[in-house]
N, C-alpha and C positions, 0 to 999 in steps of 0.2 A: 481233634483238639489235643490229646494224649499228646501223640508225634512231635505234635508244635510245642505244648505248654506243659506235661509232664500230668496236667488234671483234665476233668471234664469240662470246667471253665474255670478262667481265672481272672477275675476281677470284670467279669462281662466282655471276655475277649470272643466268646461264642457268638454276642451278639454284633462287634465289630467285623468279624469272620464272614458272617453270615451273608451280611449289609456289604461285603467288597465282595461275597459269592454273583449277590443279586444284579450289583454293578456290572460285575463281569458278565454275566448270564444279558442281560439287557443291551451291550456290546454286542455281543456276538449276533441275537435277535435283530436289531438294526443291522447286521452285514448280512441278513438272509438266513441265518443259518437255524436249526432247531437246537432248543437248551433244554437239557433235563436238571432240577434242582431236586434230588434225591436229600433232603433233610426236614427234620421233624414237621414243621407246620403243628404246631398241636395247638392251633387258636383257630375258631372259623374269622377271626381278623387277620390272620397272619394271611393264609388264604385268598379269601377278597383281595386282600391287597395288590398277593401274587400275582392276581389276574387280572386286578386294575392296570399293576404295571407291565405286563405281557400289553394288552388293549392300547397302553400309550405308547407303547415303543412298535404299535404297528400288527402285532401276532396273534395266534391264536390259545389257547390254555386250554388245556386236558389236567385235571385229576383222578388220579389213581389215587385208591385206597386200599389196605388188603389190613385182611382180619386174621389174628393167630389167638387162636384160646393161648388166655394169660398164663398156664404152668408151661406150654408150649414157648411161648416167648421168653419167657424169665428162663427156661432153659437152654436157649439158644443164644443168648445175651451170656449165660454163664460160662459155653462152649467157646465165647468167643473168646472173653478172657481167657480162659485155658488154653486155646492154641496159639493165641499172640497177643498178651498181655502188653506188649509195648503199641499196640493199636489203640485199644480199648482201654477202661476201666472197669475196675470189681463193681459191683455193686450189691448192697446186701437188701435180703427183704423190706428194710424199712425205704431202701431207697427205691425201688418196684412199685411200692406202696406208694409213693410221696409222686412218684413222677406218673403213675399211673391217674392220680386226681387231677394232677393242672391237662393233662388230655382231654381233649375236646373231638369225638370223630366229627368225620363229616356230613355236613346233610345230605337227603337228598336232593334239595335245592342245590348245593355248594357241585354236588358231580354232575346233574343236570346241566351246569353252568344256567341258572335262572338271572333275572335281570337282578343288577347290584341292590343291597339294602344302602339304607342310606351308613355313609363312616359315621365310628362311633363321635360320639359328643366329643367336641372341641375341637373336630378337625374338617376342611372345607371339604377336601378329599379324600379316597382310598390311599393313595401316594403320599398325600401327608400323613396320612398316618404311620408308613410304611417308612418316611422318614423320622419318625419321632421311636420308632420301634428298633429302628435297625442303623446303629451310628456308620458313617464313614459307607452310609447308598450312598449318599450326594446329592442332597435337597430334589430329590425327582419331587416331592409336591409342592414345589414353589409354583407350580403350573404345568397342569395338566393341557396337552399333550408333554413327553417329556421335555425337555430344551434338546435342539439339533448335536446332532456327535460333534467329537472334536474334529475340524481338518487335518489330516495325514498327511506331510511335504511330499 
């Protein structure tokens, strides 16, 4: 986000970003190939979702999670800004503090991969949700399986 927009988000560009990650990611899944999506997930809906939309485009979902005691991490978040500040952002303990609350780890139903819970309230699917979540996916829960890729001339 820095590289592109100068902040850590601006004006909810993280989550337009994000939503043309997933797009792309869900492409390449339909051409066979394996996708790694190395960014936050700090919702166990974000998640689901993930895996809803891995499941309609055909594949399979693995979660990783890895644990760093919190003065470990907040230090290593510091180090990063110090050696390449145009990558990253500062962040001060109050922001460690604020972003450490909306964190949600994961279960161990979510790394087990256990059978879906039902999506939250107001949505038919996990992909719908994942469209209401994530602007510029590209309605993947207008119906679940996703709709066929585009033809290639």
């Amino acid at each position: 986000m820095n590289p592109l927009f100068g902040a850590s988000d601006v004006d909810g560009s993280r989550d337009v970003l994000e939503g043309r990650m997933i797009w792309t990611a869900v492409q390449v899944l339909r051409g066979g190939a394996s996708v790694v999506l190395d960014f936050g997930c700090w919702s166990a809906e974000e998640r689901w979702s993930l895996r809803a939309i891995a499941a309609a485009a055909g594949a399979g979902f693995g979660l990783a999670s890895f644990s760093v005691p919190e003065p470990e991490r907040r230090r290593r978040a510091d180090e990063r800004f110090r050696a390449a500040p145009h990558t990253t952002f500062a962040m001060t303990d109050e922001d460690h503090d604020r972003y450490l609350a909306l964190f949600t780890p994961p279960t161990a139903d979510e790394i087990a991969g256990t059978p879906f819970p039902a999506p939250p309230v107001g949505h038919a699917t996990w992909t719908a949700w994942a469209d209401s979540r994530w602007p510029a996916l590209g309605d993947m829960g207008a119906g679940d399986p996703l709709p066929p890729s585009p033809r290639v001339p």
